[in-house]
Structures are given as structure tokens and as C-alpha cells.
BAMAR-269110 format. One line per field, with one value per residue (C-alpha): residue number from 1; residue in three letters; x, y, z. Coordinates in Angstrom, 2 decimals, m for minus. Layout:
num: c(NUM ...)
residu: c(ALA ...)
x: c(X ...)
y: c(Y ...)
z: c(Z ...)
END
This chain:
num: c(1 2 3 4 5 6 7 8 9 10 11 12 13 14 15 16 17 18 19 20 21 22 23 24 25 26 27 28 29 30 31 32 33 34 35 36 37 38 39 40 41 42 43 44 45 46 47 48 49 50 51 52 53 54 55 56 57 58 59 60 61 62 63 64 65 66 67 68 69 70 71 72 73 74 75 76 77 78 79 80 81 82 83 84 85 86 87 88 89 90 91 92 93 94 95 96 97 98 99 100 101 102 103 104 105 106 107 108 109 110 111 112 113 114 115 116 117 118 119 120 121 122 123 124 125 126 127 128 129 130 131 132 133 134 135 136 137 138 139 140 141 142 143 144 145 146 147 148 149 150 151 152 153 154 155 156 157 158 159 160 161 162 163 164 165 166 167 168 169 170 171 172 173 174 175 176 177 178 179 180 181 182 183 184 185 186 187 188 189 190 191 192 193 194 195 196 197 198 199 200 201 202 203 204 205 206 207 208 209 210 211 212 213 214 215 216 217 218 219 220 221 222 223 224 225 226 227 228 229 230 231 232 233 234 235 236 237 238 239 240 241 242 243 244 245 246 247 248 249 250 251 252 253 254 255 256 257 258 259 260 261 262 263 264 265 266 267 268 269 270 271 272 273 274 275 276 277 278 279 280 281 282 283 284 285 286 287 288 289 290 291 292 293 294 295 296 297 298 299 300 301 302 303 304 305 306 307 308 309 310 311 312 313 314 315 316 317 318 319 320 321 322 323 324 325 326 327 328 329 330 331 332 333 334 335 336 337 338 339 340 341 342 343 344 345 346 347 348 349 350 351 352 353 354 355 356 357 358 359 360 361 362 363 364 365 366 367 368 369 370 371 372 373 374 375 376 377 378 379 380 381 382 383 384 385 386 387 388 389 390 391 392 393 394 395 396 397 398 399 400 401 402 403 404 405 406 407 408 409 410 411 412 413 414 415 416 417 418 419 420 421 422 423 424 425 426 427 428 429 430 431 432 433 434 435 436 437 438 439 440 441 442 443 444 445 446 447 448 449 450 451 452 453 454 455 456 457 458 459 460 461 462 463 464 465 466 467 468 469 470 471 472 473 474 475 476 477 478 479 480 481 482 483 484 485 486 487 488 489 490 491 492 493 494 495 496 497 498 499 500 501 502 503 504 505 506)
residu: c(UNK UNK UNK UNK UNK UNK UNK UNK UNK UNK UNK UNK UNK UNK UNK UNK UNK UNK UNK UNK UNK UNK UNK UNK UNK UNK UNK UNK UNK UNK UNK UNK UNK UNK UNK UNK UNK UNK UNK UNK UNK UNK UNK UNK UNK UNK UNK UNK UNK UNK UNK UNK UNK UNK UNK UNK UNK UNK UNK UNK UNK UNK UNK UNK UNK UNK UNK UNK UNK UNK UNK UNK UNK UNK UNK UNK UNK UNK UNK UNK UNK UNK UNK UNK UNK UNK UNK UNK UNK UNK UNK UNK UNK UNK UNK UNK UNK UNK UNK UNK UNK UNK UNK UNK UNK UNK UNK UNK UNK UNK UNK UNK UNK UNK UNK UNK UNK UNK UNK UNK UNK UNK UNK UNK UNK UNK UNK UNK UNK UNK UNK UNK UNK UNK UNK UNK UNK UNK UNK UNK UNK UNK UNK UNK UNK UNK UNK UNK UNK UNK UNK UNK UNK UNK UNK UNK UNK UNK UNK UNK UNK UNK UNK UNK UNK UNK UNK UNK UNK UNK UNK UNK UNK UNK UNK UNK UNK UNK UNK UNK UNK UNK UNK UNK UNK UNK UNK UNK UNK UNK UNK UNK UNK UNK UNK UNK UNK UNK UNK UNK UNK UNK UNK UNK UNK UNK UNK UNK UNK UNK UNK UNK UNK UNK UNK UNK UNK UNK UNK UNK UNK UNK UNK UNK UNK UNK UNK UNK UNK UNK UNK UNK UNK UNK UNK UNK UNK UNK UNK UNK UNK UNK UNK UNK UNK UNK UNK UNK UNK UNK UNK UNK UNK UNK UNK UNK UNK UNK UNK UNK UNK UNK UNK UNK UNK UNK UNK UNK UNK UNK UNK UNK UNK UNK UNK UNK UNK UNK UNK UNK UNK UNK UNK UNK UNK UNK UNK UNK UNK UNK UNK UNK UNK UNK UNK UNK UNK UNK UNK UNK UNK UNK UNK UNK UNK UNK UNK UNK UNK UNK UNK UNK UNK UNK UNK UNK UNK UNK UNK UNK UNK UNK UNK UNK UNK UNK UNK UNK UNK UNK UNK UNK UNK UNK UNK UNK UNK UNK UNK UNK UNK UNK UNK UNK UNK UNK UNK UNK UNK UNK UNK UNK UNK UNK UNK UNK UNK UNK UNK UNK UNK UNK UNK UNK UNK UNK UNK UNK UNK UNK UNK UNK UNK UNK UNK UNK UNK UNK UNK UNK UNK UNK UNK UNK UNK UNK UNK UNK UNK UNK UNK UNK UNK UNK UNK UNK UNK UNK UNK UNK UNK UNK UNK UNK UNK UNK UNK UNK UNK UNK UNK UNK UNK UNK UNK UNK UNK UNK UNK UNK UNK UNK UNK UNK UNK UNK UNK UNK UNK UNK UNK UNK UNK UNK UNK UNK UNK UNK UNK UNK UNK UNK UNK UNK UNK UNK UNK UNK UNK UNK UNK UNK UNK UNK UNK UNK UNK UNK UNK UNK UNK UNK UNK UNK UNK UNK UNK UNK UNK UNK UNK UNK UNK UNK UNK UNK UNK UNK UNK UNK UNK UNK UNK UNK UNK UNK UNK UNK UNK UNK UNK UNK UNK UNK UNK UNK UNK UNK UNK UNK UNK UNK UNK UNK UNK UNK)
x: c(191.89 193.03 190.71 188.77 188.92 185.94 184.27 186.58 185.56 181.51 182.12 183.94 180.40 178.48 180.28 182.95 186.09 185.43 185.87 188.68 188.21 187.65 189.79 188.96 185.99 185.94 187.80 185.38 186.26 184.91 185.66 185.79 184.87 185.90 182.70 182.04 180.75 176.78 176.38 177.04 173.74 174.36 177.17 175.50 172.91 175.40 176.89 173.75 172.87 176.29 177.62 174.17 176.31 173.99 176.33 176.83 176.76 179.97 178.88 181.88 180.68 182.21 183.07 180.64 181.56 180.14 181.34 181.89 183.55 187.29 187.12 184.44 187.65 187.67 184.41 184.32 187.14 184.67 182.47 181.42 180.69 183.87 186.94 189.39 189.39 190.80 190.05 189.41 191.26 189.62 186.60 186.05 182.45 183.32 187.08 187.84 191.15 193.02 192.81 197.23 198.88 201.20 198.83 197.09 199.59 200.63 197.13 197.55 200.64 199.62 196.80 199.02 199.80 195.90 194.63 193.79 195.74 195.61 192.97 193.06 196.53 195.48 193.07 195.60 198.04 194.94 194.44 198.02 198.15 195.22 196.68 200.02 197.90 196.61 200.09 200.91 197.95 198.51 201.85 200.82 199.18 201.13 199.17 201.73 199.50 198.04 201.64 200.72 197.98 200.04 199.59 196.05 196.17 192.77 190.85 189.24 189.00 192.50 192.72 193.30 190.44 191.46 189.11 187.71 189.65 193.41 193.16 192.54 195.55 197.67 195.88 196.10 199.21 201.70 204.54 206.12 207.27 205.11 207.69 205.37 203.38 199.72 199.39 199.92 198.75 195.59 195.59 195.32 192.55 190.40 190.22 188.29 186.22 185.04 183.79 184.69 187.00 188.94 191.95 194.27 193.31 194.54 197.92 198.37 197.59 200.49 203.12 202.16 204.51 207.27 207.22 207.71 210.10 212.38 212.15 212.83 215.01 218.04 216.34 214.60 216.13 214.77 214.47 213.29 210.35 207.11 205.41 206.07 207.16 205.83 207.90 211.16 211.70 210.56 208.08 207.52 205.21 203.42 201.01 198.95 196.43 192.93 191.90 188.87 187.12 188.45 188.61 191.95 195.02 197.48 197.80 197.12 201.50 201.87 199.31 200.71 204.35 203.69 200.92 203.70 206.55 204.82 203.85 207.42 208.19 205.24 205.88 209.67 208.86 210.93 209.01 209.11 207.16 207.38 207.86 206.11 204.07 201.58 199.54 198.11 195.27 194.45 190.89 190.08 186.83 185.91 185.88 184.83 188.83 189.55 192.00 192.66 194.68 194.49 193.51 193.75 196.82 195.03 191.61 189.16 187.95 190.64 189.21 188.05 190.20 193.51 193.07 191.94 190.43 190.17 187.48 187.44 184.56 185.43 183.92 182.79 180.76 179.27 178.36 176.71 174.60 173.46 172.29 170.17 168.28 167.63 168.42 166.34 166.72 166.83 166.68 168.38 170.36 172.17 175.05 175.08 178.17 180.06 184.02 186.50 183.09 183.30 179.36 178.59 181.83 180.85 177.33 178.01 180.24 177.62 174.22 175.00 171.44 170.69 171.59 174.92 174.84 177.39 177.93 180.05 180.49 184.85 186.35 189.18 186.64 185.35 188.26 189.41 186.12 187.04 190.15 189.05 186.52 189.11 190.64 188.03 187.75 191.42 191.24 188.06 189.69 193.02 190.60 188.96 189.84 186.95 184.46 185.37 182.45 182.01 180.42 176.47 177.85 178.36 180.04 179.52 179.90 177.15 175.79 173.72 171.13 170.73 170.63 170.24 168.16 164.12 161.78 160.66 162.83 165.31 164.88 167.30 169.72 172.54 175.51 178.14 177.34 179.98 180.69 182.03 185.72 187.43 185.40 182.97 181.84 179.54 178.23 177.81 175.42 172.98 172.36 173.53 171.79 167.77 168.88 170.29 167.35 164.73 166.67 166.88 163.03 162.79 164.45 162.91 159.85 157.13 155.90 159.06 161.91 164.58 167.29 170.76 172.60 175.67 176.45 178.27 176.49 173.39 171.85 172.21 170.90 167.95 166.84 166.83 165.08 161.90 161.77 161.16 159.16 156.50 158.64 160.89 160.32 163.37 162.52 165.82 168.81 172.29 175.41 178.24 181.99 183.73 187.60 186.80 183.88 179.96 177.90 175.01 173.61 169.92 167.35 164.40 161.69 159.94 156.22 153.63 153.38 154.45 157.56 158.16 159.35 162.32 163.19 164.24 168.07 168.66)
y: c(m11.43 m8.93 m8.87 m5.80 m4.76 m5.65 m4.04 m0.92 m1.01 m0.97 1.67 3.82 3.60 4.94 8.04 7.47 7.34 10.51 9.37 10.79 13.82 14.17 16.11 19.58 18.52 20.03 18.67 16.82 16.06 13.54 15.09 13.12 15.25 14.23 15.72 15.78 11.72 12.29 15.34 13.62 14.86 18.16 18.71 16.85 19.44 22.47 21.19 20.49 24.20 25.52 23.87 22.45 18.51 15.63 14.13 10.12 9.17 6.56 3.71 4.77 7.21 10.88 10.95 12.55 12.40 14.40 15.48 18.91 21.02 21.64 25.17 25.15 23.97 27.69 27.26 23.59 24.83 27.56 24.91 25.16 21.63 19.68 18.97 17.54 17.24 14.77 14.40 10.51 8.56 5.68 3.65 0.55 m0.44 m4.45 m5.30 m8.74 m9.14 m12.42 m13.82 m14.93 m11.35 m11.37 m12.02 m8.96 m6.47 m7.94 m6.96 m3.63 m2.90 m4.14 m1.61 1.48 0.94 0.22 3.70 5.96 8.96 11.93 13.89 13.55 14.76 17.56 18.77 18.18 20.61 23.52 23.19 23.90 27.10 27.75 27.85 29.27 32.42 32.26 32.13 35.15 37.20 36.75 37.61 41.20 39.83 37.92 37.70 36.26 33.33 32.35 32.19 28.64 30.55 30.03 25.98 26.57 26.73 26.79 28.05 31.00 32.10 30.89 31.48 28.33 26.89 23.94 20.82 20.27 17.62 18.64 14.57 13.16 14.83 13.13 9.53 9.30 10.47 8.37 8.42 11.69 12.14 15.43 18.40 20.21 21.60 21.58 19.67 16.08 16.13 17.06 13.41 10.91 12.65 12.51 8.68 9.48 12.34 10.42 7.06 6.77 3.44 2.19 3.59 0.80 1.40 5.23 4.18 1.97 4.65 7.05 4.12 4.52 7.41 5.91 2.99 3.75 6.86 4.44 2.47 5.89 7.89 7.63 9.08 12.51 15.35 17.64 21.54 22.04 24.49 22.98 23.82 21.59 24.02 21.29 19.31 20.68 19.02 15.83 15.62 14.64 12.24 10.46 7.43 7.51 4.17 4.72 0.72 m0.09 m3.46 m6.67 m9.24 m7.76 m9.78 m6.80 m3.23 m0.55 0.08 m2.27 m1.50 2.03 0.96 m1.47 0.74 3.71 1.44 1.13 4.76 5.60 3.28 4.13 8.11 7.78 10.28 10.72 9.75 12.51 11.93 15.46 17.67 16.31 17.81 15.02 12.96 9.81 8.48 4.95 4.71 0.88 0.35 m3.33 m4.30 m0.69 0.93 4.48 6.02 9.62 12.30 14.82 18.23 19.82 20.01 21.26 20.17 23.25 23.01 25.29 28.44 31.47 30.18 31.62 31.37 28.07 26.91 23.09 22.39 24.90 22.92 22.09 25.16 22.54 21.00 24.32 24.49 21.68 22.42 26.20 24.49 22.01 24.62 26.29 30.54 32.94 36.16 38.59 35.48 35.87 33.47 32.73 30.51 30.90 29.09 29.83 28.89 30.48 31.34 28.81 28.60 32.23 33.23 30.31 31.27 35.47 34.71 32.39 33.96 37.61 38.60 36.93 38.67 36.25 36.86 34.72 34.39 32.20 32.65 32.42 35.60 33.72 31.97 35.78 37.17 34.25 34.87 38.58 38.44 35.22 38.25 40.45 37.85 38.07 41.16 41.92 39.68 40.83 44.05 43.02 40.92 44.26 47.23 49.65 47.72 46.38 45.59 44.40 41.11 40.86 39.61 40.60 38.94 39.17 37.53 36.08 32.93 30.15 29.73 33.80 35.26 38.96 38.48 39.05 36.23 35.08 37.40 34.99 32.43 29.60 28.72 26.99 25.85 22.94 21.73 20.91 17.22 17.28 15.54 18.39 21.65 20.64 17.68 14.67 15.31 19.06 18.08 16.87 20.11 22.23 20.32 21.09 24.51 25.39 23.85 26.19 29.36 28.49 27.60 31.05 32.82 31.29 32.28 30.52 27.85 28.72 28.73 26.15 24.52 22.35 21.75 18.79 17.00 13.73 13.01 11.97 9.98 13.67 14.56 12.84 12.97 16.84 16.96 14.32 17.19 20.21 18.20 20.84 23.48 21.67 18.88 16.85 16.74 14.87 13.66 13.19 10.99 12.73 11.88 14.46 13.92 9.85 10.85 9.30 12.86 13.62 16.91 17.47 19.32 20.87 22.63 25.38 24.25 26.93 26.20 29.74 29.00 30.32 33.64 34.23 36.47 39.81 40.15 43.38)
z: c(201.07 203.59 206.26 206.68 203.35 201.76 204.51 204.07 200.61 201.56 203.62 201.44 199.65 202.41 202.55 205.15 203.41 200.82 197.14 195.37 193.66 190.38 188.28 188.59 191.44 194.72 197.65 200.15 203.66 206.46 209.62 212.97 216.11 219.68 222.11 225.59 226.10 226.23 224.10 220.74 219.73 220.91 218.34 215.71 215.92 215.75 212.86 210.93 212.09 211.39 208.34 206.57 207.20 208.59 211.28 212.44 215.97 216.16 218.22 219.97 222.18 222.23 218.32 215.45 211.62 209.12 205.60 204.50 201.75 202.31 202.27 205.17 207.60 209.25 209.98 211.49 213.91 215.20 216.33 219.99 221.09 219.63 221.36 219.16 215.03 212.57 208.81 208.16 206.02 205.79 208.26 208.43 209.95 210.90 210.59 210.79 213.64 213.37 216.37 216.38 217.87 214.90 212.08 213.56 213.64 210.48 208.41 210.26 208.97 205.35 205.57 205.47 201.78 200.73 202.64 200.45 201.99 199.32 199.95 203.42 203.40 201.31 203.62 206.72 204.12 203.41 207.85 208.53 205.83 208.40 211.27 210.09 209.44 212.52 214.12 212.50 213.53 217.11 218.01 218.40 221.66 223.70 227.27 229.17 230.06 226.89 225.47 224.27 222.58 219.09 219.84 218.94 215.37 213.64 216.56 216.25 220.03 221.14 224.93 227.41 228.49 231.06 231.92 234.94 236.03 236.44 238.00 234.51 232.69 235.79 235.97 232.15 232.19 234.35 231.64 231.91 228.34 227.46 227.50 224.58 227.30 226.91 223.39 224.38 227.80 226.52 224.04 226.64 228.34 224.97 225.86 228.84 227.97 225.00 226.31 230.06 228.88 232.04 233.23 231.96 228.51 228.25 230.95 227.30 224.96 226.97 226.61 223.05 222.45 224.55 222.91 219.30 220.59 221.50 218.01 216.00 218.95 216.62 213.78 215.62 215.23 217.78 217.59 213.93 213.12 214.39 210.99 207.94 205.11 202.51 200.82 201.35 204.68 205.88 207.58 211.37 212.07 215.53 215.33 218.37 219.01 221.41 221.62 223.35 223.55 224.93 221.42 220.82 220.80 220.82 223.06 221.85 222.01 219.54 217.09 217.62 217.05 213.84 211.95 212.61 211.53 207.95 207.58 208.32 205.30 203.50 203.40 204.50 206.96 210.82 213.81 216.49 219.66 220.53 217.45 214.85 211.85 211.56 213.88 212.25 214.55 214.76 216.84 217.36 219.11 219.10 215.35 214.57 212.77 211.92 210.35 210.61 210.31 213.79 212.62 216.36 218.27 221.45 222.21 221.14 224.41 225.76 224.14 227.23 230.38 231.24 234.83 236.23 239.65 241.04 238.86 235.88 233.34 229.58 227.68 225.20 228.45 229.28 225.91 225.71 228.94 227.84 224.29 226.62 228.01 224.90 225.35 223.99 223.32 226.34 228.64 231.79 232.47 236.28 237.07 240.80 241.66 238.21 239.72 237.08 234.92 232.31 231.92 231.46 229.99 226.66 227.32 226.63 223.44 221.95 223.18 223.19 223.36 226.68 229.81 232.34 235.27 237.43 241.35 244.12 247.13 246.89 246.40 244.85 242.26 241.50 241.19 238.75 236.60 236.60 235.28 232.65 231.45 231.21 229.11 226.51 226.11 225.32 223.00 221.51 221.02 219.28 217.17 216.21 218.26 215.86 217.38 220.56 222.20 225.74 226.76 228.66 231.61 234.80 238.35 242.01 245.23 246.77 249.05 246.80 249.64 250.06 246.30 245.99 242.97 242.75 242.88 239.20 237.49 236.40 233.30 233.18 235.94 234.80 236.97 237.85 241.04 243.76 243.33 246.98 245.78 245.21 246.54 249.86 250.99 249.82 253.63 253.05 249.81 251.51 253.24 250.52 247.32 248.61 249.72 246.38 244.82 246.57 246.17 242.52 242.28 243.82 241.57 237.81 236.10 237.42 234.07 231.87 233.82 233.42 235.09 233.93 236.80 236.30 239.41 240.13 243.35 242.04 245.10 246.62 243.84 243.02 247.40 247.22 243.58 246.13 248.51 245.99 243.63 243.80 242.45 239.90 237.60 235.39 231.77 231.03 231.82 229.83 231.22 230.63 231.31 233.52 234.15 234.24 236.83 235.89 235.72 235.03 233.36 234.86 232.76 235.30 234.26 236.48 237.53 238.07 241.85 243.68 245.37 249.45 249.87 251.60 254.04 253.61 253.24 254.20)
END
């Protein structure tokens, strides 16, 4: 028998590979999600909240799955905490490898013609009318930088949003065959951000696109339209292979380059590295195989940035970070060293009823959050210029350690802390990291004020939580993967101890 299959088969009865519809039935979808590595739960939550779906945790960390309606697509692309979206094809829970190389990419390539591709592909067609709509709507608002804005497709809030970590595009990225700008940078980074695999791993998962682009160069015929006009053309298709685990006796290239040699037979479509219409994924984590079909061209993450510092955070991080603190209505809510505002700017366009107020002390980080605001609410007005409202937030420039703000009037602080790689110094932390923390534990409501601070400098960290112990206590803590960096996201709670006053600041 082909191994895997009977597996397959088993798991196509638990509801992750969607039964074909019925005649006349409604079209079902399983949805993998790419999130920020640690907040699986997070986003598992959202969509429960948002969509009514009971999500899976993939034993791979970074990916949910969860099963929804078709015609709820519009809605799953509004989701906050996701990254990256593909509609499965088929998942298989315990795939058998053969151990000889060939053998292996031999079953692989027999798979292609057992997947059971049609629905999947109809929901990939029903995402691109999507976006093509979308396309449409914006060109009456070309910002000059969010020009790539149209690569966005089904997202609802299209402006860029970078990661933190310009470093990860470039260490994941040491083949230089990306000339679509943004779109495929932003794949090989997914490796990282979704289970902090070695470097090695997502070099391989670059070559990928080299590889087979030198098995179907003859074929590509670069410069058509980017959007497949159904099935008048042919289609344009890329396989790209994530591989993690060490029982495998092939790369992640050549899975890549054999499992997209038989779709090319199967569907007789052209391979196009660069211009293509489909992206098959093939996720291999241990004996754990997915098939999918990418739904995303750019990560979702890149919603509310157009203008980007050192470290500009993954709006689906901040996200992430404000849900852990849970935001009331009419909270206040304080990042005091916001950078290009990715915290507050997520935080006022999901929790409009709180009150964002952001700070640093860089005039060039202000200024960068001032014109990211302005950003918004451009766009908020060409969305609907009747009602264009403005956001609850507001910006200044201030010191961490000296905060023009009251004692106890402040509910949650929530901030990325300087890791000291990029901005400061691991030296400087020492100093700065208790400071921070007592200004902070000024400023929050004695009893219900809260804290989620995301640092990679945790020794720091965890020393200058020992010396305000009194004030703040950690309630939790979530790893998370930031640009191939170990983070953590702290969650403090407030005690009722009265913290010191400081001095007067005028």
C-alpha cells in the first residue's frame, strides 16, 4: 500500500481533509493559520470568538486549523492574530517515510494524484474573486508607500506592517531570487516565526524556489497578469516545502522539486517561481504531512505600518500581547516605549473603547508613529469618508524612567522592551529594566493594573522583576519567536502595595 495513506484516510475522518461536498451541499473549508510561535492559543480563541470554529493546536508549533463555511473566507482574513493562510488539501497525522531517498520522493510524488484537490481549489478560486475585488477598490488610494498595498489581497486593512526583525528576512533569505518585492521575502521568514527551526532548515526552504526554477526556467513565461482569469490561461504554479525534523532522508529542495514535478503533470500547469497564481504548500514536520493550498500572498501581519524603525513588532505579535492582558472598556492603556507604534496602533483599531496612549523617548520613533497614524486614518476615510472617524490614540515624547502621567491612573502597560541587539545595550538593561519597572508600577492601578512587556533579555529580566517584587507580580509567561530570537511575553499583575512617589517633574 502507499505509505501514509491509510493514515491519510483516518484523518480525512477526523475532520482534516473536508469531505467532498455533496451535490447541492455547502462548501466546507479547513483552514491552516501561520501565528506568532507561542500564541497558538491566542488565535484559537479569536477564531472560536470570531467565526463560532473550534480550532487544533498542530503539534507543529505556530500553525492552527479549524473548519469553516466557504463563504466565511472575508471574514477569516480579518482575523487579528494570523499571519499567513492556506486551505488544506489533505493531512496526514503519522506518514510512514521510506527510509531509501528515492523511495521517498517517489511515494511523494505518487501522492499528488490520490489528493483530493477540488474543493480546496474551489475555495483557493472563491479567495482570489476576493481579492480581485479588493484590488479594484483600492486604486483610488495609492499612498505612495503602500503601493504594494494591492499584493494584499483578502486583507481587509491593507497597509504594510513590517516584522520586527528586518535580520530574519536577510538570514532566511541568502538566495537572492525574490524580485516580487515583499511577497516571497515574507515565506521564508514564516519558518521561523512559526517554530524557531534552525537556520539551516529555512537556508533549504529558499533553495527551494531556485531549485525547481531551474527545472521549469524554459517553460515560464514571465510578465503575464498576476491574477488567473480561470480557465482560459494556464495557470502558474510554485511548490514551496517547510521540513522540520531530522528522520528525513531528503531536503526539503527535493521534496519541493519532485511533489512540484507531479503537480505540473498532474494539472499540466507552468511553474513560475516569481509570477505564479497558485502556491501549493507542502509542510513536513517529522511524520506529521500537509498539504495545502496558500491563501495569503503577504503575511496578514503587514496590516497598519508604512513606516518602519529597527525593530517595528509584527501587528499580529502586538495583538497577541493586548489580548493577554485582557482590555476593557475605557481602560487606559500605555505603551511607553511604542517605536513606530505597532502596539497601540493594533490595540486602537481592535479596542476602540479603551483609551492608547503611546510614548518614546526618539523623536524619530514619534515621528514614525505619527505619520503610521496618519496612515490609518487616510485609509479609514477612503474606506468610508461619511463616517471617518478618528482613532483613541494619542503620541508624545517622553523619558520611560520620568512619565508625565499621574500615579494609579493608568490600567495596563503594554510595551516591547529594548532587547539591547539592535536599540541600547544588554549593559544599559540592567539599569534601564528596574527603572522602567518602577515608573510603570507607578503609574497602574493599584490591585488591577496589568503589565505585558516582551523582552529577549530575560536574565535582565527576571533580576529587575526580584527587586520590585513588592509592586509587580508575573501571572504568566508565553515563549514566543521574534525574528529567530527566544522571547518571552511577561504577564504582571499590579499588587496593592502603594508604590514610591516620584519627584515632582516640573
Amino acid at each position: 500500500r502507499q505509505p501514509g495513506m491509510a493514515e491519510g484516510e483516518a484523518a480525512g475522518d477526523a475532520g482534516l481533509g473536508p469531505a467532498p461536498a455533496q451535490e447541492g451541499a455547502e462548501l466546507a473549508a479547513v483552514i491552516g493559520a501561520t501565528v506568532p510561535t507561542g500564541f497558538e492559543q491566542t488565535a484559537a480563541e479569536e477564531v472560536q470568538e470570531k467565526l463560532g470554529s473550534a480550532s487544533r493546536i498542530s503539534r507543529d508549533r505556530g500553525k492552527i486549523y479549524f473548519e469553516v463555511p466557504a463563504r466565511s473566507l472575508p471574514q477569516v482574513h480579518r482575523l487579528r492574530s494570523v499571519d499567513n493562510l492556506f486551505v488544506v488539501v489533505q493531512e496526514f497525522k503519522d506518514y510512514q517515510f521510506r527510509e531509501n531517498k528515492e523511495d521517498a520522493l517517489k511515494d511523494l510524488e505518487d501522492l499528488v494524484k490520490k489528493l483530493p484537490w477540488t474543493d480546496p481549489l474551489k475555495v483557493w478560486e472563491l479567495n482570489n474573486s476576493l481579492k480581485k475585488k479588493k484590488t479594484k477598490r483600492k486604486k483610488h488610494n495609492l499612498q505612495s508607500p503602500a503601493s504594494r498595498e494591492k499584493l494584499n489581497g483578502g486583507e481587509e486593512r491593507g497597509a504594510d506592517q513590517n516584522n520586527t526583525n528586518d535580520q530574519e528576512d536577510c538570514a532566511q533569505n541568502p538566495v537572492a531570487v525574490e524580485p516580487t518585492g515583499g511577497q516571497d521575502t515574507e515565506k521564508p521568514q514564516e519558518v521561523t516565526s512559526r517554530n524557531g527551526v534552525e537556520e539551516e532548515e529555512d537556508n533549504e526552504q529558499s533553495d527551494v524556489k531556485v531549485e525547481v526554477q531551474a527545472t521549469s526556467e524554459s517553460e515560464t513565461k514571465a510578465g503575464d497578469s498576476q491574477t488567473g482569469e480561470g480557465e482560459a490561461k494556464v495557470l502558474r504554479f510554485r511548490v514551496t516545502c517547510n521540513r522540520a525534523g531530522d528522520k528525513h532522508s531528503f531536503t526539503s529542495n527535493e521534496a519541493a522539486r519532485d511533489f512540484g514535478g507531479a503537480v505540473q503533470e498532474h494539472f499540466q500547469w507552468k511553474a513560475d517561481m516569481t509570477n505564479f497564481d497558485v502556491e501549493v504548500l507542502l509542510n513536513i514536520h517529522n511524520n506529521e504531512v500537509v498539504v495545502g493550498i496558500a491563501l495569503t500572498e503577504e503575511s496578514l501581519h503587514r496590516r497598519n505600518i508604512t513606516h518602519f524603525g529597527p525593530t517595528t513588532l509584527r501587528s499580529t505579535l502586538a495583538y497577541g500581547m493586548l489580548r493577554l492582558c485582557d482590555p476593557q472598556p475605557t481602560d487606559i492603556i500605555v505603551d511607553p516605549m511604542c517605536g513606530t507604534g505597532a502596539i497601540p496602533i493594533e490595540g486602537a483599531a481592535e479596542w476602540p473603547y479603551c483609551y492608547h496612549i503611546a510614548g518614546d523617548n526618539s523623536p524619530q520613533a514619534v515621528k514614525r508613529a505619527g505619520n503610521n497614524i496618519c496612515s490609518l486614518l487616510r485609509k479609514n476615510e477612503s474606506k468610508d469618508s461619511s463616517a471617518a472617524l478618528g482613532v483613541p490614540l494619542d503620541i508624545i515624547q517622553w523619558d520611560i524612567c520620568n512619565l508625565p502621567l499621574r500615579t494609579g491612573s493608568v490600567d495596563i502597560v503594554v510595551t516591547d522592551m529594548p532587547f539591547g541587539k539592535r536599540i541600547g545595550s544588554k549593559k544599559k538593561n540592567w539599569d534601564l529594566y528596574p527603572a522602567c519597572l518602577m515608573e510603570m508600577g507607578r503609574i497602574c492601578t493599584p490591585g488591577t493594573g496589568r503589565a505585558v512587556l516582551l523582552t529577549q533579555d530575560k536574565k535582565c529580566f527576571a533580576k529587575a522583576l526580584s527587586r520590585v517584587g513588592h509592586i509587580w507580580r508575573r501571572a504568566q509567561t508565553v515563549w514566543v519567536n521574534v525574528g529567530g530570537l527566544h522571547a518571552a511575553v511577561y504577564l504582571l499583575r499590579r499588587t496593592w502595595e502603594k508604590a514610591e512617589e516620584r519627584r515632582s517633574f516640573w
